[in-house]
C-alpha positions in Angstrom: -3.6 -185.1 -55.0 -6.5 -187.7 -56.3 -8.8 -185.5 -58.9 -12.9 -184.7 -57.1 -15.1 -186.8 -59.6 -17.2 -184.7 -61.4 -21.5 -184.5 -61.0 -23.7 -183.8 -63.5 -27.2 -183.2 -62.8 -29.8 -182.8 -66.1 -33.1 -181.3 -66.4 -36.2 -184.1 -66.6 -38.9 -184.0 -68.4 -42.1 -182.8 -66.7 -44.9 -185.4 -65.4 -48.3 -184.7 -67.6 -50.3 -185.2 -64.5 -49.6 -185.8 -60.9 -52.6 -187.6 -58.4 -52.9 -188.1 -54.8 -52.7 -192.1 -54.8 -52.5 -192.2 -50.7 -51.5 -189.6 -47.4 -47.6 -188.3 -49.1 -47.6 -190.5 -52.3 -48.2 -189.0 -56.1 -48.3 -191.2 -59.1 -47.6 -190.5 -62.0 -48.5 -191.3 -65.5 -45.9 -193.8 -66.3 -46.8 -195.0 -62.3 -43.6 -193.6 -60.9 -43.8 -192.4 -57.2 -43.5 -189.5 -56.1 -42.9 -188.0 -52.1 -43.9 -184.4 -51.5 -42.4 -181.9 -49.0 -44.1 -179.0 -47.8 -42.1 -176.1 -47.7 -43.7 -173.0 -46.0 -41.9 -170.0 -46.0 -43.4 -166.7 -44.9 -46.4 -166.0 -47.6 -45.0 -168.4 -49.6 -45.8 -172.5 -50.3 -43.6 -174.7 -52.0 -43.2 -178.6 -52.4 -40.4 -180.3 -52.6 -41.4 -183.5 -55.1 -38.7 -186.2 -55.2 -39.3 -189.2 -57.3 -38.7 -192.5 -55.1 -40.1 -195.7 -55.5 -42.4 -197.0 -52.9 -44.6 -199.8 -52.8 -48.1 -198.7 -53.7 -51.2 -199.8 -50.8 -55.1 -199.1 -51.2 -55.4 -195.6 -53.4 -57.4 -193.6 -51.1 -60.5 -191.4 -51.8 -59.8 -187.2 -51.1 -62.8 -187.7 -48.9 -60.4 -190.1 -46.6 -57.9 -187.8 -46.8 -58.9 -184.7 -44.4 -57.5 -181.5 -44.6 -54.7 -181.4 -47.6 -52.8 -178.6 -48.2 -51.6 -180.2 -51.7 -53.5 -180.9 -54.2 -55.2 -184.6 -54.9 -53.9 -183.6 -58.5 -51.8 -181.6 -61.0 -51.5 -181.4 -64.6 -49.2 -180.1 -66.1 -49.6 -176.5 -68.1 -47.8 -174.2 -70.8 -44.8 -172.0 -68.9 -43.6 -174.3 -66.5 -46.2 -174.8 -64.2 -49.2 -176.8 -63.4 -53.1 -176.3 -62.0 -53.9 -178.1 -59.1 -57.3 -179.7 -58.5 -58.2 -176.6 -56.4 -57.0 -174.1 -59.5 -54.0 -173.2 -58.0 -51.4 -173.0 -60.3 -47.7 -174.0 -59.0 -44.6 -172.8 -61.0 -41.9 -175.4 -61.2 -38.6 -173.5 -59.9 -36.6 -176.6 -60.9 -36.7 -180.4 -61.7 -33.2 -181.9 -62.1 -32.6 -185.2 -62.0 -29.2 -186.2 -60.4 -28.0 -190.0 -60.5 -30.6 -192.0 -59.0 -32.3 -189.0 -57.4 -35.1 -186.5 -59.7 -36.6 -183.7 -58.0 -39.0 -181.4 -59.0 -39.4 -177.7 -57.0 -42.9 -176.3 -56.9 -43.8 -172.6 -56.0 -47.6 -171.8 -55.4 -48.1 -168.9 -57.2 -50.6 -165.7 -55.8 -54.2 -166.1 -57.2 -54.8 -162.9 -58.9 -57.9 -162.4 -57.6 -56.2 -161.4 -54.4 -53.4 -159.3 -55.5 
């Protein structure tokens, strides 16, 4: 019986600062790419950030954006999380990278003003 080859997946290290460069793209500091999903589940909001490289158009302005649910940036804070633009903060539930492939889980987190 041939042996399964073995995967090993490694945590990253965190972006600084993530901005909205167009509609679905993030840059990064060091100009990597970066493709959000938007996870909604129940009360919750989560986004799914995989690091791709795409080619790069126009940046846009928020203004030409519309109505985001993200962000137009994050920077990164102490205890794994970061503050959005809007001063939501977002813990990071994971951010692995896996061969070729680095993902980075975010979890909006309540504003305590509402709890």
């Amino acid at each position: 019986m041939g042996e399964l080859p073995f995967f090993r997946a490694h945590t990253a290290l965190h972006p600084d600062h993530l901005w909205i460069w167009e509609k679905a793209v993030y840059v990064d500091e060091n100009q990597r790419t970066w493709l959000p999903v938007t996870i909604e589940i129940e009360s919750s909001l989560q986004v799914l950030m995989r690091q791709e490289d795409v080619p790069l158009g126009e940046p846009v302005c928020p203004s030409q954006l519309g109505p985001y649910l993200l962000p137009v940036m994050w920077q990164l804070y102490p205890g794994r999380r970061y503050r959005g633009s809007d001063s939501s903060f977002w813990r990071i539930v994971y951010h692995i990278e896996f061969g070729d492939t680095e993902d980075m889980l975010l979890e909006q987190m309540p504003d305590p003003e509402y709890e």
